[in-house]
Short mmCIF file of the C-alpha atoms (twelve columns), coordinates in Angstrom:
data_MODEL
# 
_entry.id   MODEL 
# 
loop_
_atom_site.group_PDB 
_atom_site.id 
_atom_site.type_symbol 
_atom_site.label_atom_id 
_atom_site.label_alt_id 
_atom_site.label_comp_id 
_atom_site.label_asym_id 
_atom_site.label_seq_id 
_atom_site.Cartn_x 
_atom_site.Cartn_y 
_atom_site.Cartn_z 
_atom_site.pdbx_PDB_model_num 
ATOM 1   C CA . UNK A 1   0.000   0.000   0.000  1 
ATOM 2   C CA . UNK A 2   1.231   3.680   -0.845 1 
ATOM 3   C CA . UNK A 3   1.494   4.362   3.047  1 
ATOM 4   C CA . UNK A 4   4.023   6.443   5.265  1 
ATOM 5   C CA . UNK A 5   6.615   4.742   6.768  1 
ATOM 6   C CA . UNK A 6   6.502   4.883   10.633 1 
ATOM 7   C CA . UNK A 7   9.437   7.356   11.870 1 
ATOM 8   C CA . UNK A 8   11.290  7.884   15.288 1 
ATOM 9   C CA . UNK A 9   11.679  11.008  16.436 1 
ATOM 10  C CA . UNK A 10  13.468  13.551  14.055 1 
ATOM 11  C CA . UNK A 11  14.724  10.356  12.140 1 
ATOM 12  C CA . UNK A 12  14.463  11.381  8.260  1 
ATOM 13  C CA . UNK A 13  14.616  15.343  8.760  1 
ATOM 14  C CA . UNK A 14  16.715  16.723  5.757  1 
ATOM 15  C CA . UNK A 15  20.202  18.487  7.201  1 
ATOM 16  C CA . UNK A 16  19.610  20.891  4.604  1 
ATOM 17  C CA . UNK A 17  16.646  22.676  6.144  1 
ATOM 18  C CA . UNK A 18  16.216  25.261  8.080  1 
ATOM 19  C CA . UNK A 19  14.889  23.853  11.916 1 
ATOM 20  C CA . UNK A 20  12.811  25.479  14.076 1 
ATOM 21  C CA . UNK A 21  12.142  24.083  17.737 1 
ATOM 22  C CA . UNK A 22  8.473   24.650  19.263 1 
ATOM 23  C CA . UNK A 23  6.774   23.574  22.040 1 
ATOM 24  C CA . UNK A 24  2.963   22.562  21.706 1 
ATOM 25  C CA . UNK A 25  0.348   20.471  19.637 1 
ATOM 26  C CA . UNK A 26  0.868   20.648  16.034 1 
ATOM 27  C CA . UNK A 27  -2.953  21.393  15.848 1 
ATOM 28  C CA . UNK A 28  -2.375  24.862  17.437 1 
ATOM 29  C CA . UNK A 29  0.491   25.967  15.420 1 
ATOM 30  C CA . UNK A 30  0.217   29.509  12.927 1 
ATOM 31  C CA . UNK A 31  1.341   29.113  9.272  1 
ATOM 32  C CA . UNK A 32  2.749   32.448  7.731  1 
ATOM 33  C CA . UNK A 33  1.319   33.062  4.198  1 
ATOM 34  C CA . UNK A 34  4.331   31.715  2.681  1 
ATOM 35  C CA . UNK A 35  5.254   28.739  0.884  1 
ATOM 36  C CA . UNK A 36  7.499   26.199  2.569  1 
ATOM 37  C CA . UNK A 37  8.997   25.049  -0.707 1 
ATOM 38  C CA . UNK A 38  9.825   28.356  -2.912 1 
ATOM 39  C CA . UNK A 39  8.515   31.445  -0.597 1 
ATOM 40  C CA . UNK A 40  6.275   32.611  -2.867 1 
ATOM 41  C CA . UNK A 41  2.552   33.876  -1.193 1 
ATOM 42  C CA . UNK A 42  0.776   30.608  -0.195 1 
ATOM 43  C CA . UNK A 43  -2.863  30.723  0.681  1 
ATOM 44  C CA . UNK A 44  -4.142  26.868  -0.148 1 
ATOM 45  C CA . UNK A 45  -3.650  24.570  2.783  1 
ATOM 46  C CA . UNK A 46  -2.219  21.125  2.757  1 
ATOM 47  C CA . UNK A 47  -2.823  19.145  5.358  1 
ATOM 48  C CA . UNK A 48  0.810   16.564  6.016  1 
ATOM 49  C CA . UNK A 49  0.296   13.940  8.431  1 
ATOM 50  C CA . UNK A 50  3.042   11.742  9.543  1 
ATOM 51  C CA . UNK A 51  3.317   8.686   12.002 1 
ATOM 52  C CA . UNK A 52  5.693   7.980   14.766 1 
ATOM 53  C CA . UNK A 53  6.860   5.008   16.498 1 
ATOM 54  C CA . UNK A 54  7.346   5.393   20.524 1 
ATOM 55  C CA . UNK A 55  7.971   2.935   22.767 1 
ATOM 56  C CA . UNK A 56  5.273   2.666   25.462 1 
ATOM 57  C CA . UNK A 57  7.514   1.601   28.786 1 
ATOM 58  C CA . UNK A 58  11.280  2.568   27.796 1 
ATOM 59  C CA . UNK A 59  12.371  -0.759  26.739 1 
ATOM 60  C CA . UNK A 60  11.763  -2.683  24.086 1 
ATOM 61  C CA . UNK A 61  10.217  -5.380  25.796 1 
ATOM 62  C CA . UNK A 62  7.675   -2.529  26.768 1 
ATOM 63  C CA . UNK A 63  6.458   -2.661  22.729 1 
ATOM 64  C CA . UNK A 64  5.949   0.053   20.801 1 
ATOM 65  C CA . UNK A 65  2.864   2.416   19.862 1 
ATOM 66  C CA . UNK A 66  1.761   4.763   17.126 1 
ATOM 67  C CA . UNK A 67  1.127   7.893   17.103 1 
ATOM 68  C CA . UNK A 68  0.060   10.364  14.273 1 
ATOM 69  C CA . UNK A 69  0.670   13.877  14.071 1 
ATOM 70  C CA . UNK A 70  -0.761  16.674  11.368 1 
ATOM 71  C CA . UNK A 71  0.278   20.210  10.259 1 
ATOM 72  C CA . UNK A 72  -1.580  22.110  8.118  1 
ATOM 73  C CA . UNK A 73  1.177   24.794  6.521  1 
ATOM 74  C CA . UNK A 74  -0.061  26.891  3.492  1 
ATOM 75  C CA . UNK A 75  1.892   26.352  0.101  1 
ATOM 76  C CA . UNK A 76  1.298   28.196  -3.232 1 
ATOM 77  C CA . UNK A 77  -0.697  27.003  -6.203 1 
ATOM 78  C CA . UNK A 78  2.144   26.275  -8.204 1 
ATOM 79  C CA . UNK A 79  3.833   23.420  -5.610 1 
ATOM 80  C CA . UNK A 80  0.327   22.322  -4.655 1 
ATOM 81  C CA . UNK A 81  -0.098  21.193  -8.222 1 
ATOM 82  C CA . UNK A 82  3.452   19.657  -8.375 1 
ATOM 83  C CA . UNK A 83  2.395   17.928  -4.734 1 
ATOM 84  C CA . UNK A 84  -1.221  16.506  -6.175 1 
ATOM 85  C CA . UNK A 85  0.378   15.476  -9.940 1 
ATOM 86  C CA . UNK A 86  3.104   12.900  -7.794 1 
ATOM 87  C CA . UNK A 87  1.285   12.153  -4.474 1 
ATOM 88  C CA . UNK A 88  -0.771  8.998   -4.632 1 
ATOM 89  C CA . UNK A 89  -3.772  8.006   -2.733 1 
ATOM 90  C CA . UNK A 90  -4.836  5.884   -0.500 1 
ATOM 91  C CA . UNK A 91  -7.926  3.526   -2.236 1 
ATOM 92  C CA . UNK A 92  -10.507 2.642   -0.634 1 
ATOM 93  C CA . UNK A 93  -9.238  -1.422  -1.084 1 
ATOM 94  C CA . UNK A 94  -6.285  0.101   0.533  1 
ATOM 95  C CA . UNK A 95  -8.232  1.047   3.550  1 
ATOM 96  C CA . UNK A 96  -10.268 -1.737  4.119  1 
ATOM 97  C CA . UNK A 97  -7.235  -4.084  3.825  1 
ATOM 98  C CA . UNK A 98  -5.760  -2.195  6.694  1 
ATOM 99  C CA . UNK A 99  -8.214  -3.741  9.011  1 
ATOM 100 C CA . UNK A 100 -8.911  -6.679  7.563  1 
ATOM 101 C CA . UNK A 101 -5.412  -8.041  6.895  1 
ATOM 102 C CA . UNK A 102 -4.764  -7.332  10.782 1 
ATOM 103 C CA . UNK A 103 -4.272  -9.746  13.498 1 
ATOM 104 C CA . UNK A 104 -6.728  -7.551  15.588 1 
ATOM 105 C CA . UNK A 105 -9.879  -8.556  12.601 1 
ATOM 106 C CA . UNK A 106 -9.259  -12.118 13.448 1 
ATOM 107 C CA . UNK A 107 -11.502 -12.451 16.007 1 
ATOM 108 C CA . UNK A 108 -13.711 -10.431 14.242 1 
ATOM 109 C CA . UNK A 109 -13.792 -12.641 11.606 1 
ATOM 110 C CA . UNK A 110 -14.479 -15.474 13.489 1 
ATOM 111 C CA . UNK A 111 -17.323 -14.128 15.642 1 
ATOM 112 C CA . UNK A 112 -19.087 -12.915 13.070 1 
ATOM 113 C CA . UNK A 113 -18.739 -16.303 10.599 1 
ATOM 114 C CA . UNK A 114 -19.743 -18.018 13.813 1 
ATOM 115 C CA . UNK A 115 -22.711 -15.642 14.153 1 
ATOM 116 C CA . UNK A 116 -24.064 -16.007 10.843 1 
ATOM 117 C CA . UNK A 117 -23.172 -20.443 10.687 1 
ATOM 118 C CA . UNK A 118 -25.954 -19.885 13.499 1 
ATOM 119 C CA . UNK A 119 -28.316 -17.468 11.626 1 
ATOM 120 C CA . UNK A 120 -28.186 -19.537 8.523  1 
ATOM 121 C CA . UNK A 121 -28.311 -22.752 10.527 1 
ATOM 122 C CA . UNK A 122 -31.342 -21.809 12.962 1 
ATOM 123 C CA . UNK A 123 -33.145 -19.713 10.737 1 
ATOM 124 C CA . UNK A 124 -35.760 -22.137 10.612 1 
ATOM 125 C CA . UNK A 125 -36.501 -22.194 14.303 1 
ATOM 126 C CA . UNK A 126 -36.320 -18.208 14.879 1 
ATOM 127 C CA . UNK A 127 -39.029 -17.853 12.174 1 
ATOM 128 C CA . UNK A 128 -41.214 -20.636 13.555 1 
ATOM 129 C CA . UNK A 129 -41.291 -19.264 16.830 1 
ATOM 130 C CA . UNK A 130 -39.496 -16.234 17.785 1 
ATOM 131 C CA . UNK A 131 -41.020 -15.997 21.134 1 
ATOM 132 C CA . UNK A 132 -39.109 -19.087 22.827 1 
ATOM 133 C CA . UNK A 133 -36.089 -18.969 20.148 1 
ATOM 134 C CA . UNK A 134 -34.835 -15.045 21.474 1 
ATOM 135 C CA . UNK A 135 -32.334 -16.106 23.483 1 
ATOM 136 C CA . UNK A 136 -30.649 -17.990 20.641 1 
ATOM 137 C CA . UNK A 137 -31.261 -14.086 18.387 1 
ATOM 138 C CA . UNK A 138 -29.907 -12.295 21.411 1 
ATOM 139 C CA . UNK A 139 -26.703 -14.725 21.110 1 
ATOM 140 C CA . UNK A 140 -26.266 -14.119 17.759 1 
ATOM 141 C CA . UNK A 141 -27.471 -10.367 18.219 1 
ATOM 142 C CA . UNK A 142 -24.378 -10.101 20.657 1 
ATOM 143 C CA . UNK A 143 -22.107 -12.260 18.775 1 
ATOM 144 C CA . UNK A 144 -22.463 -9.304  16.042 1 
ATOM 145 C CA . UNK A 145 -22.013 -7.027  17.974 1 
ATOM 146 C CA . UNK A 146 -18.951 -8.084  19.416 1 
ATOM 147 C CA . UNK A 147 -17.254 -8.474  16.144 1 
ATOM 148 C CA . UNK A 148 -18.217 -5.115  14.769 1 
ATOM 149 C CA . UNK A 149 -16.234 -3.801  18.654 1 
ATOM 150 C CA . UNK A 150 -13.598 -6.366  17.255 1 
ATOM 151 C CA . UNK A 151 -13.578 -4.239  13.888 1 
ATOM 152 C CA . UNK A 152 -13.647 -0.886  15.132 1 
ATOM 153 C CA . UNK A 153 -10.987 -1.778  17.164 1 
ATOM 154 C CA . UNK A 154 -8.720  -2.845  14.310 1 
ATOM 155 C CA . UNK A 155 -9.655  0.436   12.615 1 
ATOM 156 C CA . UNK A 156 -8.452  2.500   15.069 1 
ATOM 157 C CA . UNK A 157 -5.452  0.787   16.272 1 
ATOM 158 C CA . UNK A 158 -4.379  0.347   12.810 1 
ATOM 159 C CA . UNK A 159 -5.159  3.727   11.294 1 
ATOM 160 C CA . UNK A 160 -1.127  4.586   11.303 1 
ATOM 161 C CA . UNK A 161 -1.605  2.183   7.650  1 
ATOM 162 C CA . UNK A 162 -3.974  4.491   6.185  1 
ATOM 163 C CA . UNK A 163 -1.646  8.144   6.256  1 
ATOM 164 C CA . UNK A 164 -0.340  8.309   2.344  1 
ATOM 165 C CA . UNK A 165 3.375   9.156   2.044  1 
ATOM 166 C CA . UNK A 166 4.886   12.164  1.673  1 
ATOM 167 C CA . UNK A 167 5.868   13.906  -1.475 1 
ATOM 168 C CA . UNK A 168 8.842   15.983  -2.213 1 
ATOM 169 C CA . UNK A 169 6.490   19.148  -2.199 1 
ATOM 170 C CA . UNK A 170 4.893   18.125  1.495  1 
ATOM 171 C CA . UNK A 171 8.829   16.853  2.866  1 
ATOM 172 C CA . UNK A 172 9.380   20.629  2.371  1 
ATOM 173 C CA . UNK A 173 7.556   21.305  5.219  1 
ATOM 174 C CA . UNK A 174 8.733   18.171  7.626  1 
ATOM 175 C CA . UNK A 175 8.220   17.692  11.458 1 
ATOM 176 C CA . UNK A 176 9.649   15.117  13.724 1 
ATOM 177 C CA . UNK A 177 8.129   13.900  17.153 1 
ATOM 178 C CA . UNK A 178 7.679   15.141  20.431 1 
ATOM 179 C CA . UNK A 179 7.629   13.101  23.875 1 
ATOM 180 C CA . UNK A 180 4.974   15.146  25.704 1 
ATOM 181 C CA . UNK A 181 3.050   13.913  28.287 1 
ATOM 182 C CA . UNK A 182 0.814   15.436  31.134 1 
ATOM 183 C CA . UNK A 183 3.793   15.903  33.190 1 
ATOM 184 C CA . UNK A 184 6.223   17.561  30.638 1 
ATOM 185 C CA . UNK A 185 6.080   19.624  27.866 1 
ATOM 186 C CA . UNK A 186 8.740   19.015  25.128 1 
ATOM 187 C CA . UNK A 187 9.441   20.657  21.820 1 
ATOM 188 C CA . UNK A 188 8.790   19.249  18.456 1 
ATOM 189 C CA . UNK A 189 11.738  20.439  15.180 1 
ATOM 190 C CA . UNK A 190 10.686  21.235  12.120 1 
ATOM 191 C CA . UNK A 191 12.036  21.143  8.779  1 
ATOM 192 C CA . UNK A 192 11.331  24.038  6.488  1 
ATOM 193 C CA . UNK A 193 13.229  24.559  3.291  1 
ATOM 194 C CA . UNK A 194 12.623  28.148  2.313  1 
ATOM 195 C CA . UNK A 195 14.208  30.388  5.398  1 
ATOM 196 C CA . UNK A 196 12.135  33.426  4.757  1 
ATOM 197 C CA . UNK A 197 9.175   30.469  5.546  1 
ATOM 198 C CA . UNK A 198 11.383  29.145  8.309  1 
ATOM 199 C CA . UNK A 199 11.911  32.499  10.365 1 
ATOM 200 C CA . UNK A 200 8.127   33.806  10.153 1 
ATOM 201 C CA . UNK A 201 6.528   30.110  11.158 1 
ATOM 202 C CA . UNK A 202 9.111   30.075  14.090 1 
ATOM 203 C CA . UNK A 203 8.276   34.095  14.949 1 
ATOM 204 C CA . UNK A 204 4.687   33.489  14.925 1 
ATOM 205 C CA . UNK A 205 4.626   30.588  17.303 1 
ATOM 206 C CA . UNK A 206 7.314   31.730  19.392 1 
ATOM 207 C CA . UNK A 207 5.316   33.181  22.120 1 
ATOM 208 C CA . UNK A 208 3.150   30.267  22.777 1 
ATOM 209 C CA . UNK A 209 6.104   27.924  22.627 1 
ATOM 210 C CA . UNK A 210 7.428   30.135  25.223 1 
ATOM 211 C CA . UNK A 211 4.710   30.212  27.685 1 
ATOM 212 C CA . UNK A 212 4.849   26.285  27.124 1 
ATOM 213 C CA . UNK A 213 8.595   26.101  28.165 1 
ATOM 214 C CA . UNK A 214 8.540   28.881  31.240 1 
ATOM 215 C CA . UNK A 215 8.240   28.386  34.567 1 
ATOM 216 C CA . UNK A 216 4.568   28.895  35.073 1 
ATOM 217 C CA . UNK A 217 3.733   25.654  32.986 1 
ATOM 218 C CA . UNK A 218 6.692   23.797  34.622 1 
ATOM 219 C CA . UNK A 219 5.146   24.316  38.417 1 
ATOM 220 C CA . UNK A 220 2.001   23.428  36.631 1 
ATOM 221 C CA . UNK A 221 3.261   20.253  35.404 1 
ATOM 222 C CA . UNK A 222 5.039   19.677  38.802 1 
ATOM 223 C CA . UNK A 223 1.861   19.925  40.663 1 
ATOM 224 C CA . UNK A 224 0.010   17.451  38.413 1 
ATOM 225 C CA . UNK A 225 2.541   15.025  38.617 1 
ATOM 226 C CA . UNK A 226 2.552   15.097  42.846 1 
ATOM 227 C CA . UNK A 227 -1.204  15.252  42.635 1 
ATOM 228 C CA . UNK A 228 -1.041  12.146  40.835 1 
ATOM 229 C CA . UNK A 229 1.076   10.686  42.872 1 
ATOM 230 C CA . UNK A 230 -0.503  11.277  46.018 1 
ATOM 231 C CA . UNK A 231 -3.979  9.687   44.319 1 
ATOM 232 C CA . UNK A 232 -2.171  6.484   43.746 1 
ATOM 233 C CA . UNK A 233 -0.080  6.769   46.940 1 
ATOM 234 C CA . UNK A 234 -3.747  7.242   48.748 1 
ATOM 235 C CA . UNK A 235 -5.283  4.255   46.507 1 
ATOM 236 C CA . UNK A 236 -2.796  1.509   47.273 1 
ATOM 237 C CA . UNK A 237 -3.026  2.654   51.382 1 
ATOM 238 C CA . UNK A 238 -6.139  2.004   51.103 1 
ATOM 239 C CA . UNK A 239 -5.929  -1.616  49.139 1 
ATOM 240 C CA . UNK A 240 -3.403  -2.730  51.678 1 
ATOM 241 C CA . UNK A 241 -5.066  -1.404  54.633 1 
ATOM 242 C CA . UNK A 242 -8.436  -3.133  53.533 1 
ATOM 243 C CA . UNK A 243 -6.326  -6.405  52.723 1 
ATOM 244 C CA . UNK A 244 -4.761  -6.465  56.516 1 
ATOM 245 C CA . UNK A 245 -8.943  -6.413  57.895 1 
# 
């Protein structure tokens, strides 16, 4: 499938770039009217979305997640038709063989071919006489319904196989990862090519990146983390005072 490949970090970032460091969603950033590729006057958006790999416990017998992360810079009419004439698409096919071709749709599969063996098989019976045959429709009723959970599940855990790759024109505008979590704010780098691009997307984010990085949000973050400690502290007191009784 024409997918992205999953990335670590700032692994892939062209040297030749210019990098700016921010702190904060991607979904909150400000795009200057300015093409990331050439500098001319950009006004069309184009949304980029990339995946990441991260490693849920700090070791690799922790696993590792995905995580997907979108900008939306602007980019001038000219290199928006260069981006759409060599990007290519992900199909429909494409999309539904991301779930299906997943060892999450297994089950899935098999609760729901077990559901309908039974619908087929009993048919018969339900139609003769519903009213002492429900329990057998609620089965199957629930059987279905646990394989569509089974699906959805597989579509969301695996939507990391449905984000097209980048094209020269989008890589012009390139991001890496960030590590934050509800205890820490860290910066994300970007990639721009043009520097004229470069210095007014850093300028126009660079007081909210700020703010992110002082020392207000850090005693925030600081207070969240000991509040959360001293909820869990509190919760296993009181599982190993209720275990002694």
């Amino acid at each position: 499938m024409p997918v992205a490949e999953p990335q670590l970090l700032n692994e892939g970032l062209s040297r030749a770039a210019h990098c700016v460091t921010l702190a904060g969603p991607v979904g909150g950033l400000r795009y200057p009217p300015l093409c990331p590729n050439c500098g001319a006057t950009a006004a069309d958006k184009l949304p980029i979305t990339k995946v990441f790999m991260h490693n849920r416990g700090g070791s690799d017998d922790a696993g590792w997640d995905y995580r997907i992360a979108k900008a939306i810079p602007l980019f001038c009419r000219r290199c928006l038709d260069r981006h759409w004439a060599e990007a290519v698409p992900v199909t429909s096919l494409d999309r539904i063989r991301s779930v299906v071709f997943s060892e999450l749709a297994i089950p899935g599969i098999g609760t729901a071919a077990f559901a309908l063996f039974l619908l087929v098989d009993m048919r018969g019976k339900l139609m003769r006489d519903l009213s002492r045959e429900w329990p057998l429709l609620a089965l199957i009723v629930g059987l279905l319904l646990i394989a569509a959970l089974c699906f959805r599940t597989a579509w969301t855990n695996n939507a990391h196989r449905r984000v097209p790759r980048q094209t020269l024109i989008s890589k012009t505008f390139d991001f890496g990862d960030s590590d934050d979590s509800p205890f820490r704010t860290t910066v994300r780098t970007y990639a721009v090519r043009n520097a004229a691009c470069a210095e007014a997307f850093g300028r126009l984010n660079a007081n909210t990146s700020a703010t992110l990085l002082g020392p207000v949000q850090r005693r925030r973050e600081s207070r969240r983390f000991w509040i959360t400690a001293a909820v869990i502290a509190a919760i296993a007191l009181c599982a190993y005072l209720l275990k002694l009784t």
